[in-house]
C-alpha positions as CSV (number, residue, x, y, z in Angstrom):
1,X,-0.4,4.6,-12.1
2,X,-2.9,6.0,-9.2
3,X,-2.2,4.0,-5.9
4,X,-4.1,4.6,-3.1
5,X,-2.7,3.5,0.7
6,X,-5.2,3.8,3.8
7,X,-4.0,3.1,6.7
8,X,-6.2,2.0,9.8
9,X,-6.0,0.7,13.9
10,X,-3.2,1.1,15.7
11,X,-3.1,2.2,19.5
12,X,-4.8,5.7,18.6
13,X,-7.2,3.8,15.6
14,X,-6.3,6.8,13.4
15,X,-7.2,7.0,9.7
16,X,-4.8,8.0,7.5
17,X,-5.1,8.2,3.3
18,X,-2.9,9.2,0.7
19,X,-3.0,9.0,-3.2
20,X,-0.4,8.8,-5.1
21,X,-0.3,9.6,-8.7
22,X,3.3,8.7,-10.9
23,X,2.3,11.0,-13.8
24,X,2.7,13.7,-11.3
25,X,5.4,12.6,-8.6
26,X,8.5,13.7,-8.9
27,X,10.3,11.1,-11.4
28,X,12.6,9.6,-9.0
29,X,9.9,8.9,-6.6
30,X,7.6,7.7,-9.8
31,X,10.1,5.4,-10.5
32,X,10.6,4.2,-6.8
33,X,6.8,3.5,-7.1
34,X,6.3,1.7,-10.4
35,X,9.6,-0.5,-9.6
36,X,8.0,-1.5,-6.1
37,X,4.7,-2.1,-7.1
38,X,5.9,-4.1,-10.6
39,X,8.0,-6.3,-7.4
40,X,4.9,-6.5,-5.5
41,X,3.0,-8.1,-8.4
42,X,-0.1,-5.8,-7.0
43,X,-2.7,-7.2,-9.5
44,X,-1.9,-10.5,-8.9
45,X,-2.4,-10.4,-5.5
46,X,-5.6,-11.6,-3.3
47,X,-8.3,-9.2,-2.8
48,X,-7.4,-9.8,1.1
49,X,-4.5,-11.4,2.6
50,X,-5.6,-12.7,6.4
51,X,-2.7,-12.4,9.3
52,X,-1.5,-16.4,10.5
53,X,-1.7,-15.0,13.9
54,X,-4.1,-11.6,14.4
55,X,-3.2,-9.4,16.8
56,X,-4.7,-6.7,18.3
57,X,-3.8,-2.6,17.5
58,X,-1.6,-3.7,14.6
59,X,-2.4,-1.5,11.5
60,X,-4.4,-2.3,8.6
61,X,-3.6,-1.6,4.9
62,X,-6.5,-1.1,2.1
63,X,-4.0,-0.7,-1.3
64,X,-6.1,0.4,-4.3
65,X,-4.3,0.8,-7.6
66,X,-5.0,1.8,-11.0
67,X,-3.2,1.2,-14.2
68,X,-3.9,1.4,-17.6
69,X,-7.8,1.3,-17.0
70,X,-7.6,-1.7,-14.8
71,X,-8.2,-1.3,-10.6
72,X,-7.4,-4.0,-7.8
73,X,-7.8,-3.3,-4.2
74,X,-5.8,-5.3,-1.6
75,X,-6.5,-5.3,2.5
76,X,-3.7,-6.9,4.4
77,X,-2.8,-6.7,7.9
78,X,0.2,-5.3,9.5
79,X,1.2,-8.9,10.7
80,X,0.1,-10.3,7.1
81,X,2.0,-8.3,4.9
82,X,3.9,-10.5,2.5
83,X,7.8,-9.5,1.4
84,X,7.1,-8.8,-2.0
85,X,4.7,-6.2,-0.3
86,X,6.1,-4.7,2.5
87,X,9.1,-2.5,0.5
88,X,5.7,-0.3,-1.2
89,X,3.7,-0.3,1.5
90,X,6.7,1.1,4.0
91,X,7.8,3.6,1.2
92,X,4.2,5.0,0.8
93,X,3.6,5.2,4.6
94,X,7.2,7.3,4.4
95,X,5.9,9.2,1.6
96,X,2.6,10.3,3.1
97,X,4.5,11.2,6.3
98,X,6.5,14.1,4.4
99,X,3.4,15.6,2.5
């Protein structure tokens, strides 16, 4: 599985985009990733999931995955993210930190 996190806006409006690959991530961090994403339900998920109140210099997520020869790409706002969502999204913002 290939996932994809950019990261956009904020105070400074910085860009910031990693990809992450699990055949090539250490395997505990492989298995961090395909256990969040399998909670996250990433395919099923809406192309683009709208914040109930938008706020200004909040970041944006664009979440591209591939798996098995099929690709989704999510864009959610900071404000938006749903639950089932936000465990991935914080560990790959974590992740991308570090490398």
């Amino acid at each position: 599985m290939q996932i994809t996190l950019e990261r956009t806006g904020g105070f400074a409006g910085i860009t910031r985009k990693k990809t992450f690959d699990t055949a090539i991530l250490p395997v505990n961090e492989a298995n961090d990733v395909l256990r969040l994403a399998t909670a996250a339900d990433l395919f099923n998920l809406p192309d683009q999931i709208p914040s109930p109140h938008p706020q200004s210099d909040r970041f944006q997520y664009k979440l591209t995955v591939e798996d098995n020869g099929k690709q989704h790409t999510i864009i959610v706002s900071e404000a938006g993210l749903p639950g089932t969502l936000r465990p991935l999204i914080e560990w790959l913002n974590n992740a991308a930190v570090q490398r």
